[in-house]
Backbone of each chain as ProteinMPNN parsed JSONL, in Angstrom:
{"seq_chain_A": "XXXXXXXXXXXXXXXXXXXXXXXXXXXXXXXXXXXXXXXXXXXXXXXXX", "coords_chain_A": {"N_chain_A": [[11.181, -110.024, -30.222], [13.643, -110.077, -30.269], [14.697, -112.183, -31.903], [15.047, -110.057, -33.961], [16.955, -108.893, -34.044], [19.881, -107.276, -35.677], [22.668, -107.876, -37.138], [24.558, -107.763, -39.147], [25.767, -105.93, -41.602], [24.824, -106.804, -44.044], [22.126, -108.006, -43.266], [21.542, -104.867, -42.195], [20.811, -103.562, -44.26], [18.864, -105.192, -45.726], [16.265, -105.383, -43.143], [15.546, -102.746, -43.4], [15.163, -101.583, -46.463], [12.809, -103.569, -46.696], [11.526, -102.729, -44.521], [10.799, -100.037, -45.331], [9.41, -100.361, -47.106], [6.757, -101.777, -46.428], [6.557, -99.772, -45.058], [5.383, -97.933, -46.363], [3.493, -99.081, -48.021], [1.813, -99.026, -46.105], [0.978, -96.625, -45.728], [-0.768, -95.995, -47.727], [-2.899, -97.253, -46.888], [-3.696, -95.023, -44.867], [-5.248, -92.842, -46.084], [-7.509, -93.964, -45.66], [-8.428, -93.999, -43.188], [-11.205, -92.696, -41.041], [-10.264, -90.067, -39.541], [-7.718, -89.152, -40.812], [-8.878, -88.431, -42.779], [-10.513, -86.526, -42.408], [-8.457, -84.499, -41.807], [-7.234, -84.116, -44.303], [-9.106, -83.061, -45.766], [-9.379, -80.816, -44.209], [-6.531, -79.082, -44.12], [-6.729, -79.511, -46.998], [-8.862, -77.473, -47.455], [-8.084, -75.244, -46.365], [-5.711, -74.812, -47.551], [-6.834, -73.992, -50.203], [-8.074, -71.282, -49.534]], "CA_chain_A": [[11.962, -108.91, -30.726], [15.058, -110.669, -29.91], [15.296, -113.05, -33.515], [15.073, -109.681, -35.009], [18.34, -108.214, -33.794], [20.437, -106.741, -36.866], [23.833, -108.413, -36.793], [25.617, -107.377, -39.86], [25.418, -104.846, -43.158], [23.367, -107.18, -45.06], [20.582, -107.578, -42.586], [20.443, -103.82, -41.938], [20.23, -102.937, -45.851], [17.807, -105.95, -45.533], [15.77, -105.114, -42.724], [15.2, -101.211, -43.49], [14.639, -102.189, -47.091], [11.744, -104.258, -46.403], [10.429, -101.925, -43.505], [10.076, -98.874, -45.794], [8.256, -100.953, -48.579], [6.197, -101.894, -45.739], [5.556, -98.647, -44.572], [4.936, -96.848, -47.856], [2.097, -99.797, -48.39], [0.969, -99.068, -45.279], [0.61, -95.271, -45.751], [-1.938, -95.952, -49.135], [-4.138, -97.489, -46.201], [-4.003, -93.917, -44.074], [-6.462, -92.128, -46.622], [-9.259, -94.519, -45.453], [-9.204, -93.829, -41.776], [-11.512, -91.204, -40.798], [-9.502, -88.827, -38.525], [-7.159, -88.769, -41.62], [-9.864, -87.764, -44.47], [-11.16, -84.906, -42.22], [-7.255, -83.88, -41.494], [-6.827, -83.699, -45.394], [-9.619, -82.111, -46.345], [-8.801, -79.382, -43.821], [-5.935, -78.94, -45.163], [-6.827, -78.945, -48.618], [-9.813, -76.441, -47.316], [-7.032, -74.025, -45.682], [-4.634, -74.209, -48.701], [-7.566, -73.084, -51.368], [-8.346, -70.381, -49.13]], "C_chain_A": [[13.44, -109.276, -30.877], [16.066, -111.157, -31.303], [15.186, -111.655, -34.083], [16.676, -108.207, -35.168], [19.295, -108.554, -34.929], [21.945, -107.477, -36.324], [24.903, -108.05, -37.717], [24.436, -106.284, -41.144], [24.016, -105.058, -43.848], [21.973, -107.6, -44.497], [20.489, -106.56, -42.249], [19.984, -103.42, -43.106], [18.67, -103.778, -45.769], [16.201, -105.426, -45.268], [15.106, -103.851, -42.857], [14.508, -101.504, -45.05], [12.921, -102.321, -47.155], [10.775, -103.442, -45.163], [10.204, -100.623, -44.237], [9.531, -99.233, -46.943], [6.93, -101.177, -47.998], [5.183, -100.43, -45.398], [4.689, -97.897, -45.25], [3.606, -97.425, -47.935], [0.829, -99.496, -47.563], [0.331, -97.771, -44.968], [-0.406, -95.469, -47.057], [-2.714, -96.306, -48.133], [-4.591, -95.931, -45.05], [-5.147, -93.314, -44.344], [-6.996, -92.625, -46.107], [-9.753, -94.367, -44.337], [-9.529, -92.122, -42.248], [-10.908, -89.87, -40.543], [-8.651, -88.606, -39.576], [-7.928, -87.841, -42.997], [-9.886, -86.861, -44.036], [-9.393, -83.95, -42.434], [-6.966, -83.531, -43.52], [-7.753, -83.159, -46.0], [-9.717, -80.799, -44.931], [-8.155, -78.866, -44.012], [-5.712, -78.438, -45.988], [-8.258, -77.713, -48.256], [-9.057, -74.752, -46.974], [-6.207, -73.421, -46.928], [-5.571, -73.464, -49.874], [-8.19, -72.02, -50.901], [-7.149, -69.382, -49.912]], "O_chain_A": [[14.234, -108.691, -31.613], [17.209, -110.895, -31.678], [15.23, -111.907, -35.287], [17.076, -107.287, -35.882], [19.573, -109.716, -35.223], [22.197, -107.552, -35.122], [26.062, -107.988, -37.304], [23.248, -106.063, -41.379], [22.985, -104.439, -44.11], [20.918, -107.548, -45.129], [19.375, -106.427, -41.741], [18.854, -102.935, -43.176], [17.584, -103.2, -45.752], [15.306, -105.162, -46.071], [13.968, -103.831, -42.39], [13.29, -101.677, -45.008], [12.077, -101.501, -47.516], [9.563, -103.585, -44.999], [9.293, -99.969, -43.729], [9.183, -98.39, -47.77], [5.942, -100.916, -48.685], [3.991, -100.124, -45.428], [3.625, -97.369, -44.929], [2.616, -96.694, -47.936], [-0.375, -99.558, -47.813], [-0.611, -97.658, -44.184], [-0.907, -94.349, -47.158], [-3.7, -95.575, -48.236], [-5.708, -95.859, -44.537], [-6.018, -93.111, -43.498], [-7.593, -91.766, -45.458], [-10.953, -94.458, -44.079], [-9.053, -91.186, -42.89], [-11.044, -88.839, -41.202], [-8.559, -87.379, -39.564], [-7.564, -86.973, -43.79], [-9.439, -85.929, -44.704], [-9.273, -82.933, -43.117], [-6.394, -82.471, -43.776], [-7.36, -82.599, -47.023], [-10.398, -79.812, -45.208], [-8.544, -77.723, -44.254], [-5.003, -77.457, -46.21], [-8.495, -77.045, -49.262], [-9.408, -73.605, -47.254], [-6.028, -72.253, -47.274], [-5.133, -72.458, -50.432], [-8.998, -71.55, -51.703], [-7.118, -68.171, -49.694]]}, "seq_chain_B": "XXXXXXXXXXXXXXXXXXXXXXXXXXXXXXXXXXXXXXXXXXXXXXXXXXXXXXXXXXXXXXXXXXXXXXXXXXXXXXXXXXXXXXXXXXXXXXXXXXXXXXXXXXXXXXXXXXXXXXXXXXXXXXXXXXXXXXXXXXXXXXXXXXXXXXXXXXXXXXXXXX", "coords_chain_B": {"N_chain_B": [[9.239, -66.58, -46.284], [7.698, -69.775, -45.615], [6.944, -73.215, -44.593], [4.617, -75.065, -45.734], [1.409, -76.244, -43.906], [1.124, -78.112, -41.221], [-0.33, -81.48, -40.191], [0.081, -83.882, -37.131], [-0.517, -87.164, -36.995], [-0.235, -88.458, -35.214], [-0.08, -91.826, -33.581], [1.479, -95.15, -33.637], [3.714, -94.921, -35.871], [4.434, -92.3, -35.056], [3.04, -90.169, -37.344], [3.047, -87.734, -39.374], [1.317, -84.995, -42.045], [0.808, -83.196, -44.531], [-0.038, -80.993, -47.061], [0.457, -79.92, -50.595], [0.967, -77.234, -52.767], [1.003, -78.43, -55.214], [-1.157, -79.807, -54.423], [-1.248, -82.654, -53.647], [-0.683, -84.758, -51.332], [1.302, -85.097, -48.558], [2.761, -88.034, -46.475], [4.948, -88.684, -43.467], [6.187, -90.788, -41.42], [7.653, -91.536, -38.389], [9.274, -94.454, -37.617], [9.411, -96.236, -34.675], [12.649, -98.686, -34.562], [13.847, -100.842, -32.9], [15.612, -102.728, -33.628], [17.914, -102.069, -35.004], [20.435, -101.016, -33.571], [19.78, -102.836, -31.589], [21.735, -105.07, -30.714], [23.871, -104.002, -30.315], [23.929, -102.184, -28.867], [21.627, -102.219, -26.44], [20.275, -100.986, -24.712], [19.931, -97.844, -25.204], [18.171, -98.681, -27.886], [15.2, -98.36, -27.868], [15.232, -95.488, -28.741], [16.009, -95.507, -31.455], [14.253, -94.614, -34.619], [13.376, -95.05, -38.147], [12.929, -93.183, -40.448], [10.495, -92.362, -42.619], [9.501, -91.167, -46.04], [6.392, -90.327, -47.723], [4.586, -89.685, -50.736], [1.009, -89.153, -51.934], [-0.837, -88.466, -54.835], [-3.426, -87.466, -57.292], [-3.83, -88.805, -60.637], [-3.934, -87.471, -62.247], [-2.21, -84.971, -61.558], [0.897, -82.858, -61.715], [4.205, -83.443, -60.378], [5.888, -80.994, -58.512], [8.833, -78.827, -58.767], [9.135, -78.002, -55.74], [10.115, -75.94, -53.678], [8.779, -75.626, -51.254], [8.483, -77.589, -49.616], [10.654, -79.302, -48.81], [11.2, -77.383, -47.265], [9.299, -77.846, -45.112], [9.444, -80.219, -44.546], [11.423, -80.353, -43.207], [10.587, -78.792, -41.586], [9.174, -80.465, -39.872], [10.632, -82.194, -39.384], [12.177, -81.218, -37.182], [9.524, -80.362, -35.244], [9.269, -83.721, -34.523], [11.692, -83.856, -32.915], [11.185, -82.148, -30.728], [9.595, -83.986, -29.524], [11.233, -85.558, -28.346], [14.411, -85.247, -27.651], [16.644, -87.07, -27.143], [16.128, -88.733, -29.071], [17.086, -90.457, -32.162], [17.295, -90.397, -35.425], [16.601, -91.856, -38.496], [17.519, -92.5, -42.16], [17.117, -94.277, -45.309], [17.436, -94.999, -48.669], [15.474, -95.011, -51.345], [15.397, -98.197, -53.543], [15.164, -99.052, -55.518], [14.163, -98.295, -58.062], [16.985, -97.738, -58.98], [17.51, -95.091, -58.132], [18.494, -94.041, -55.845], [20.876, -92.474, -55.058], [20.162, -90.157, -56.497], [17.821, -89.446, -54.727], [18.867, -89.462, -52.002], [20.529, -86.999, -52.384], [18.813, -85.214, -53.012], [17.587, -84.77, -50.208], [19.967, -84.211, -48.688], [20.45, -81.592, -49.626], [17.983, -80.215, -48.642], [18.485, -81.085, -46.234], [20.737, -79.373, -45.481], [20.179, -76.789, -46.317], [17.492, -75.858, -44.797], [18.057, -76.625, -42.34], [18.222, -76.142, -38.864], [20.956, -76.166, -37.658], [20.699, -77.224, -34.883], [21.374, -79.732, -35.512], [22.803, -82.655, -36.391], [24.08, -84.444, -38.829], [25.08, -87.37, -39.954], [26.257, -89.473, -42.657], [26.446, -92.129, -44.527], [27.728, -95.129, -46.363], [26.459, -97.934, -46.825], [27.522, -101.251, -47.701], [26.63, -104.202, -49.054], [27.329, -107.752, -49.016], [27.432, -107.971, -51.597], [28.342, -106.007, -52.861], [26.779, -104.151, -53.188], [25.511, -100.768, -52.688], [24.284, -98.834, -50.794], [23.099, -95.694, -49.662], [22.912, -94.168, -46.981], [21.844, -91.504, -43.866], [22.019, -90.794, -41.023], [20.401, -88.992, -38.336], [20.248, -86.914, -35.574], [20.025, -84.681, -32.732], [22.107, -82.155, -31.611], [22.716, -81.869, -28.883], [22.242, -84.265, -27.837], [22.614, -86.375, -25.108], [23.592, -89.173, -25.853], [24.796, -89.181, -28.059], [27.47, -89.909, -28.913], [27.495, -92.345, -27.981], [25.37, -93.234, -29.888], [25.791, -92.886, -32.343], [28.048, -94.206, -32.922], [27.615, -97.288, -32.245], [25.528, -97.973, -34.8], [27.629, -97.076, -36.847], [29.049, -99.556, -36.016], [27.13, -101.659, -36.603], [26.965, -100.837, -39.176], [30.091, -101.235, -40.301], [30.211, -104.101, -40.39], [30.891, -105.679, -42.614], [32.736, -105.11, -44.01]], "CA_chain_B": [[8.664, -68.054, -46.929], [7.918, -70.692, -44.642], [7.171, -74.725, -44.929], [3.088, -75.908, -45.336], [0.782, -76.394, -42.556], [0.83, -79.804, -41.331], [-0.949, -81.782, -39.105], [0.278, -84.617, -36.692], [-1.576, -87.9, -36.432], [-0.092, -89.683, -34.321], [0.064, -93.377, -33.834], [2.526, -95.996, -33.106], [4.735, -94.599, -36.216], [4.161, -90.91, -35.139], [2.477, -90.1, -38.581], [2.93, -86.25, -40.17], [0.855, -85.182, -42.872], [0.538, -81.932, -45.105], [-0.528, -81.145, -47.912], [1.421, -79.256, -51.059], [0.693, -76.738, -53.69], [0.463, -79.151, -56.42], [-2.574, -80.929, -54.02], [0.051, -84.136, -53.48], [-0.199, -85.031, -49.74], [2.785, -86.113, -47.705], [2.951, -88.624, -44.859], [5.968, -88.356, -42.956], [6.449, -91.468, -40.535], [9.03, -92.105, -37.861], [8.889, -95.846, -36.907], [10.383, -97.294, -33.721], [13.443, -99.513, -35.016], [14.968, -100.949, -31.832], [16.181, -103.877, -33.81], [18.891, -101.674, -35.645], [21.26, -101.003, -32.351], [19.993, -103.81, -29.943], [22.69, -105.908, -30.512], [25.27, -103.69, -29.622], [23.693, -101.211, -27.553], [20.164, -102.308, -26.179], [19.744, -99.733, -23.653], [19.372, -97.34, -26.557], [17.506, -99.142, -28.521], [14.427, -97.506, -28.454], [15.401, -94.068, -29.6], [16.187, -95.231, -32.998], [13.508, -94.663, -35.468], [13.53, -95.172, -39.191], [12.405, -91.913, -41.387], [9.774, -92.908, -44.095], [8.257, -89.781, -46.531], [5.268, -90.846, -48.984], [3.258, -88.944, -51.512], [0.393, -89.32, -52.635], [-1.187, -87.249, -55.554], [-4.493, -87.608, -58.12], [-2.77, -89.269, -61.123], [-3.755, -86.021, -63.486], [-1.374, -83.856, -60.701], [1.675, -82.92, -62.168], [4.633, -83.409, -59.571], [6.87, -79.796, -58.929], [10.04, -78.559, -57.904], [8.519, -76.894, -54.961], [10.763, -75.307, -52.606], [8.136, -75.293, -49.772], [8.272, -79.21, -49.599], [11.414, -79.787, -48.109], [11.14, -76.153, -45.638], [8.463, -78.414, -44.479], [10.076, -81.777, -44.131], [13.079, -79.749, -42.261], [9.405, -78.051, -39.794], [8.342, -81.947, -39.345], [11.943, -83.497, -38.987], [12.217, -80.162, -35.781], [9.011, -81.113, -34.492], [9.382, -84.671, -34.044], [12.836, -83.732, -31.793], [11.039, -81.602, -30.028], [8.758, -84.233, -28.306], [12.035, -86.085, -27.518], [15.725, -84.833, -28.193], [17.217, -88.091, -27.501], [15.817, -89.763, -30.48], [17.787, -90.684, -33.402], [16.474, -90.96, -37.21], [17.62, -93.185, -39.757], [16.831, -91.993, -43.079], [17.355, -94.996, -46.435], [16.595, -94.184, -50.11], [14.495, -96.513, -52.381], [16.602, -98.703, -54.607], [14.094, -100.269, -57.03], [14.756, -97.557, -59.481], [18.393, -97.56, -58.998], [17.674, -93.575, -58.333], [18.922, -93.52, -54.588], [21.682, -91.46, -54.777], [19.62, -88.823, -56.712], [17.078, -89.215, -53.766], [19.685, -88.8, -51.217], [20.943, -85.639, -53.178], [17.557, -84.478, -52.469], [17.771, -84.853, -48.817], [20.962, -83.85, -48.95], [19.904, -80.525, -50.368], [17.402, -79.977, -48.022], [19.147, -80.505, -44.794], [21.791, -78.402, -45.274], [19.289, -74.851, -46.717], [16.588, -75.511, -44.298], [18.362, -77.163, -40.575], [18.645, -74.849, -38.041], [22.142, -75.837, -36.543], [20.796, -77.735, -34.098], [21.294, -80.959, -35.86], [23.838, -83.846, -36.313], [24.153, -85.89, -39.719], [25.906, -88.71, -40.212], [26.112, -90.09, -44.106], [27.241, -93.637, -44.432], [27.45, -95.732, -47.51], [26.122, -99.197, -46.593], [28.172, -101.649, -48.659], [26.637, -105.25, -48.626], [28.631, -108.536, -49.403], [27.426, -107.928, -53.013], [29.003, -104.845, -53.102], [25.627, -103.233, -53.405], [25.769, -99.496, -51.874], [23.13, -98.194, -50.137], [23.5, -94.221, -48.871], [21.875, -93.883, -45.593], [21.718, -90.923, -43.017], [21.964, -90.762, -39.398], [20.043, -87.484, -38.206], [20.17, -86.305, -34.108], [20.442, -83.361, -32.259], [23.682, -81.717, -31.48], [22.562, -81.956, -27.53], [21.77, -85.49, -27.45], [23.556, -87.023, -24.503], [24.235, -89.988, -26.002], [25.382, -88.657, -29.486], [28.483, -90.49, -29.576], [27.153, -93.965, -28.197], [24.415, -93.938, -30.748], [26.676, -92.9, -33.744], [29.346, -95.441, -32.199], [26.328, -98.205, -32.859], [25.695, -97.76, -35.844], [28.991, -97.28, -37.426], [29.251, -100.948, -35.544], [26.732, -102.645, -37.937], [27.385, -100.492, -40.638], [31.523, -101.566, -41.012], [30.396, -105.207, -40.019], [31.144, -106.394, -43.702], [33.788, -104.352, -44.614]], "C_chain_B": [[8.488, -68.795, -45.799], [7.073, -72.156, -45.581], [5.271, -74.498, -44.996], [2.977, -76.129, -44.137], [0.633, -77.738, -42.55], [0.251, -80.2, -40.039], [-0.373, -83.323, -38.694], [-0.554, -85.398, -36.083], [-1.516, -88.911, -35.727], [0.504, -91.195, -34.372], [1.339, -93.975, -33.666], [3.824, -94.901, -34.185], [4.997, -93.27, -36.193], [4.038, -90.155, -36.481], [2.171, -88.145, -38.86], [1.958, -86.225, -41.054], [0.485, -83.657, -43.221], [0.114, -82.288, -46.675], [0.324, -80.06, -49.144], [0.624, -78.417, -52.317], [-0.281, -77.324, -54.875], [-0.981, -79.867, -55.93], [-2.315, -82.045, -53.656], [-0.251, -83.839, -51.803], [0.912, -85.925, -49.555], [2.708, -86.864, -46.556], [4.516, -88.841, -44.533], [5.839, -89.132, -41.574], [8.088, -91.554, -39.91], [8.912, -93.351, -36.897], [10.219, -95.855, -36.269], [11.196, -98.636, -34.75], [14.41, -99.532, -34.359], [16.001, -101.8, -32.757], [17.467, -103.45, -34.388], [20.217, -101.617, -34.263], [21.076, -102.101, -31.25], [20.508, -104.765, -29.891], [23.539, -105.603, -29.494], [25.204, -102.62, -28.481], [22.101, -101.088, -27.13], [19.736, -101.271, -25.402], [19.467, -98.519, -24.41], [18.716, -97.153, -27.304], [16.369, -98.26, -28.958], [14.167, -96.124, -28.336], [15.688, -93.848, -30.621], [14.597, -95.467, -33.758], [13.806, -94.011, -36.867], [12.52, -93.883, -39.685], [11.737, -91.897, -42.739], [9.012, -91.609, -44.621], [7.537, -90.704, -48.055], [4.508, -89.589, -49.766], [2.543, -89.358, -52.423], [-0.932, -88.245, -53.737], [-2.378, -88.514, -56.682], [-2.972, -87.998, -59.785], [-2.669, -88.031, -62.093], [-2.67, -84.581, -62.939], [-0.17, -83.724, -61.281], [2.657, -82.804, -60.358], [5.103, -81.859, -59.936], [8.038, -80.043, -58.568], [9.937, -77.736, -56.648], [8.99, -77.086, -53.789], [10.05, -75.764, -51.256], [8.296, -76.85, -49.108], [9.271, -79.782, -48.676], [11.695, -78.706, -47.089], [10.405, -77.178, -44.913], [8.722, -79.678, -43.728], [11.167, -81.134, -42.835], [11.702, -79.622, -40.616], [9.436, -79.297, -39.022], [9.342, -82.77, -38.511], [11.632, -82.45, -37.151], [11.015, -80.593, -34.692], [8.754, -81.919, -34.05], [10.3, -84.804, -32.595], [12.116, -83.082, -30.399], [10.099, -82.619, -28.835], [10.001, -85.25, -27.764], [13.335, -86.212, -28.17], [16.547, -85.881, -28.136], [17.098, -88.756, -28.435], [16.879, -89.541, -31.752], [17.212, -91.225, -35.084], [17.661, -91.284, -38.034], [16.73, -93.189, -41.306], [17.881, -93.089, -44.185], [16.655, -94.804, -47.538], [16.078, -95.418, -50.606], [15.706, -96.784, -53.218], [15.851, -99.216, -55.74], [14.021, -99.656, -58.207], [16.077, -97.197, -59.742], [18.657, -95.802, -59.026], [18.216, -93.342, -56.833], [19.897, -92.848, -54.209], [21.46, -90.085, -55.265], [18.106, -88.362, -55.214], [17.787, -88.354, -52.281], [20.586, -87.399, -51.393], [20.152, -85.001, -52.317], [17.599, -84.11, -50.963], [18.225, -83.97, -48.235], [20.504, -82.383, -48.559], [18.956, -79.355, -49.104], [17.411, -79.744, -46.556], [19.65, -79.213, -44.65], [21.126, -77.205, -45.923], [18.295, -75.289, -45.605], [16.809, -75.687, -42.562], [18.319, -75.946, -40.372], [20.276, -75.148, -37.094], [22.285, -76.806, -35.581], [20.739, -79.178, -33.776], [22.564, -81.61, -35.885], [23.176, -84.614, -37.694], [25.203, -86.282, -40.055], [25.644, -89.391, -41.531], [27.264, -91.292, -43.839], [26.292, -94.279, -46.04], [27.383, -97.361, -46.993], [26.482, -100.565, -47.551], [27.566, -103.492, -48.445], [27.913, -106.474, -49.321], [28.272, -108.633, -51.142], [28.105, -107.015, -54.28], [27.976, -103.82, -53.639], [25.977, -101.973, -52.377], [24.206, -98.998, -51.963], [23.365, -96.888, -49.22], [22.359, -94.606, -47.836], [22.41, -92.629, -44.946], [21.311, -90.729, -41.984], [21.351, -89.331, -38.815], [19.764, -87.727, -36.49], [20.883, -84.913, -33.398], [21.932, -83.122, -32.002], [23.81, -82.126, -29.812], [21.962, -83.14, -27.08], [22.909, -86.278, -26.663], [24.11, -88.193, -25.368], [24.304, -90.1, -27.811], [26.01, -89.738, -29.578], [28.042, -92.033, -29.496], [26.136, -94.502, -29.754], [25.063, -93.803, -32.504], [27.944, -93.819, -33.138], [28.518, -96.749, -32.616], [26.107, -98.361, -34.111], [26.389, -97.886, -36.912], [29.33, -98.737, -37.519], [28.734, -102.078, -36.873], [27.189, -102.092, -38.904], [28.482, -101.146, -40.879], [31.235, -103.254, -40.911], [30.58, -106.546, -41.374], [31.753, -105.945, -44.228], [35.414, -104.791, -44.1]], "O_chain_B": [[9.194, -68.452, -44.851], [6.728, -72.166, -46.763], [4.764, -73.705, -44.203], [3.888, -76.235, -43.315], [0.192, -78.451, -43.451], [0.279, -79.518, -39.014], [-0.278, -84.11, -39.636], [-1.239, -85.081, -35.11], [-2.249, -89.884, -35.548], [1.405, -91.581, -35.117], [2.312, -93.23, -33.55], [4.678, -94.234, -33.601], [5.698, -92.816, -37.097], [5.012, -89.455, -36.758], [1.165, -87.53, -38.506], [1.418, -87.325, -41.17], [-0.052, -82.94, -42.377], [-0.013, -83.362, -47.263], [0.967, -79.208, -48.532], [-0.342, -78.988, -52.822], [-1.407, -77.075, -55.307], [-1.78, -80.373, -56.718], [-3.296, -82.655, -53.229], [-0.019, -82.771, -51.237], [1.309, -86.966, -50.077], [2.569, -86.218, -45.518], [5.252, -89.183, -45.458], [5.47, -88.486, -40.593], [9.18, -91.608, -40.476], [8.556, -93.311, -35.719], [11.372, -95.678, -36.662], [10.557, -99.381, -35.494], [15.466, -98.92, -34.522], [17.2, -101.554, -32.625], [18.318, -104.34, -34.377], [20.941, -102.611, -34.315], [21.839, -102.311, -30.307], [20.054, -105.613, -29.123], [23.911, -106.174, -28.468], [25.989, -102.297, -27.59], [21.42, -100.099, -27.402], [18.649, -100.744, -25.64], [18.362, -98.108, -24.056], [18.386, -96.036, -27.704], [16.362, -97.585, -29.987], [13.117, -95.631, -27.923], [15.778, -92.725, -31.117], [13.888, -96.422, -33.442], [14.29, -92.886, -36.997], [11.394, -93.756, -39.203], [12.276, -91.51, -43.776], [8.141, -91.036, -43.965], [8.019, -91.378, -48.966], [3.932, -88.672, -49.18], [2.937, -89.831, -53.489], [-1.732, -87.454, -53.24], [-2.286, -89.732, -56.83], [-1.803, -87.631, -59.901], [-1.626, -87.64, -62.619], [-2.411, -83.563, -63.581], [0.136, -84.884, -61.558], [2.13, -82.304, -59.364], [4.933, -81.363, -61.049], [8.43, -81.124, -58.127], [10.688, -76.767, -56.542], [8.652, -77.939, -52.969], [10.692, -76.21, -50.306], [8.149, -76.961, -47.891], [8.937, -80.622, -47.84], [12.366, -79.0, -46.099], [10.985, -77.468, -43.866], [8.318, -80.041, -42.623], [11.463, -81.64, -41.752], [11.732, -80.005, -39.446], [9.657, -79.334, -37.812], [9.213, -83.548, -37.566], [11.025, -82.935, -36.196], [11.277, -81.044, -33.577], [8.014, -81.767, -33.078], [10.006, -85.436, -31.58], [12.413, -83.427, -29.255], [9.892, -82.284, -27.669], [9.754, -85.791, -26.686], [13.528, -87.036, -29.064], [17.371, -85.882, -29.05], [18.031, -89.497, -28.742], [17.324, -88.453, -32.116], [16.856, -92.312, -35.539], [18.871, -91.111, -38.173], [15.638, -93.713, -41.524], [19.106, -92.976, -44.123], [15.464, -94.492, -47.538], [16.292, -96.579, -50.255], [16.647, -96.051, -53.525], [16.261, -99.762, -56.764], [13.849, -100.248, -59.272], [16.346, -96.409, -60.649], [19.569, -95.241, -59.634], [18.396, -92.139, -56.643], [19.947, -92.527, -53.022], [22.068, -89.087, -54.88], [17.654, -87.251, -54.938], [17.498, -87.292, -51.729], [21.234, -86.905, -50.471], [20.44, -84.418, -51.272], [17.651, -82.909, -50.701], [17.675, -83.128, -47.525], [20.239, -82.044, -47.406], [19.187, -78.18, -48.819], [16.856, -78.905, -45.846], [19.24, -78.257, -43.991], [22.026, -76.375, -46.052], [18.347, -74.135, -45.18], [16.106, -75.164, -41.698], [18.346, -74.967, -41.118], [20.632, -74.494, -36.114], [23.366, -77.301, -35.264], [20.404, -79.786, -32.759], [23.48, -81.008, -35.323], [22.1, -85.211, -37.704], [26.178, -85.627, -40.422], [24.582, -90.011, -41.492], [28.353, -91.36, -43.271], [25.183, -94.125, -46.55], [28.467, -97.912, -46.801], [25.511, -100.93, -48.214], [28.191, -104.086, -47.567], [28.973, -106.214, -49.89], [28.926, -109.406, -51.842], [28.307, -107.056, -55.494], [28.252, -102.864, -54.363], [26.649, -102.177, -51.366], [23.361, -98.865, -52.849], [23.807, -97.052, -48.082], [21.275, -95.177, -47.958], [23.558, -92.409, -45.335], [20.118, -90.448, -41.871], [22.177, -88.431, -38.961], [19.088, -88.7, -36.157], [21.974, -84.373, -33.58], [22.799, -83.966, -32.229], [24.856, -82.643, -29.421], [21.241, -83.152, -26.082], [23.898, -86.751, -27.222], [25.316, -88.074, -25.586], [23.89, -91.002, -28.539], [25.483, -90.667, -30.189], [28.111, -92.831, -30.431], [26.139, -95.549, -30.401], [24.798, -94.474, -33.501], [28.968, -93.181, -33.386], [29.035, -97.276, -33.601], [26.838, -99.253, -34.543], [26.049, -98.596, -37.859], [29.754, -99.265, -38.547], [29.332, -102.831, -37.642], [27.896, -102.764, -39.654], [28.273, -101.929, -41.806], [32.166, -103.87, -41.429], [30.474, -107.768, -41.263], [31.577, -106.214, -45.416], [36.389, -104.197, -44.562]]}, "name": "protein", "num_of_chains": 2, "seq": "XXXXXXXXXXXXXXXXXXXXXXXXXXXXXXXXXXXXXXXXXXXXXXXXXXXXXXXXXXXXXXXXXXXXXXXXXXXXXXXXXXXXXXXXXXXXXXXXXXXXXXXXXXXXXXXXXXXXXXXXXXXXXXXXXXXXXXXXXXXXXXXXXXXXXXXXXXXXXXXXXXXXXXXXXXXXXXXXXXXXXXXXXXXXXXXXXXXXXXXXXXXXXXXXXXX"}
């Protein structure tokens, strides 16, 4: 964790950057877990009520 | 009026998730990001987390302008604090469409009609040695002991190329 200590501007633009490109990619994999499908089609079962 | 019903799923990046009018779901992560302060203030450290919102929609969905979207983001930002008021969010706009200062508008927009008061933001323009600008926002409670150290931090890297 240590090498990844932010030291100036252009490694935090950097670092953040690159961790919310990350995350975004990593939220298209959410749909596929289970506990998430049921949570969105409850949800979407509640809201077309 | 109030915000969509959302449901919290947990997980390392404590993962939100509702769902919106148009049928568009939102995930609403707040990832641990000691590495931003543990230079200058490690003991800190991990109470900063980075503020990521996603949507994803059927491609025939038209997006809206729908009010309820950001009541909701304001419910999600409140209940995150609530499981621990020391925490600090760190909210950065996308740059890859060169639209991040209309994103941060948005934000913007949304803090200030939906907070309740019992917030703290901090806007900083992140200037690298390219002279690229990057808006960011600092978001923590008003009653967070260590308010000033963790906006004192911050500020630290931020001016560190200026």
């Amino acid at each position: 964790m240590s090498s990844l200590r932010i030291k100036n501007t252009d490694e935090m633009v950097a670092y953040l950057l690159k961790s919310k490109k990350e995350t975004l990619e990593q939220m298209k994999s959410y749909a596929l877990r289970e506990d998430v499908q049921k949570a969105m089609k409850l949800l979407d079962d509640r809201n077309k009520k | 009026m109030s915000g969509y019903e959302f449901v919290f799923l947990g997980g390392i990046n404590s993962t939100y998730l509702f769902q919106a009018k148009s049928g568009a779901y939102y995930f609403l992560d707040f990832k641990p990001s000691p590495y931003l302060i543990e230079k200058i203030n490690p003991e800190l450290s991990s109470l900063v987390f980075e503020f990521v919102l996603g949507m994803f929609q059927d491609e025939h969905l038209k997006s809206s302008n729908d009010e309820k979207i950001g009541m909701t983001v304001a419910d999600i930002m409140t209940d995150f604090f609530v499981q621990n008021n020391q925490n600090v969010v760190i909210y950065i706009c996308e740059t890859k469409d060169n639209r991040q200062e209309a994103r941060m508008r948005k934000f913007d927009a949304w803090f200030h009609r939906y907070h309740d008061k019992s917030f703290v933001k901090l806007d900083e323009v992140l200037v690298d040695t390219k002279q690229n600008r990057f808006p960011i926002s600092i978001l923590l409670k008003n009653t967070n002991p260590y308010r000033l150290e963790l906006i004192d931090a911050f500020m630290s890297i931020a001016k560190m190329n200026k």
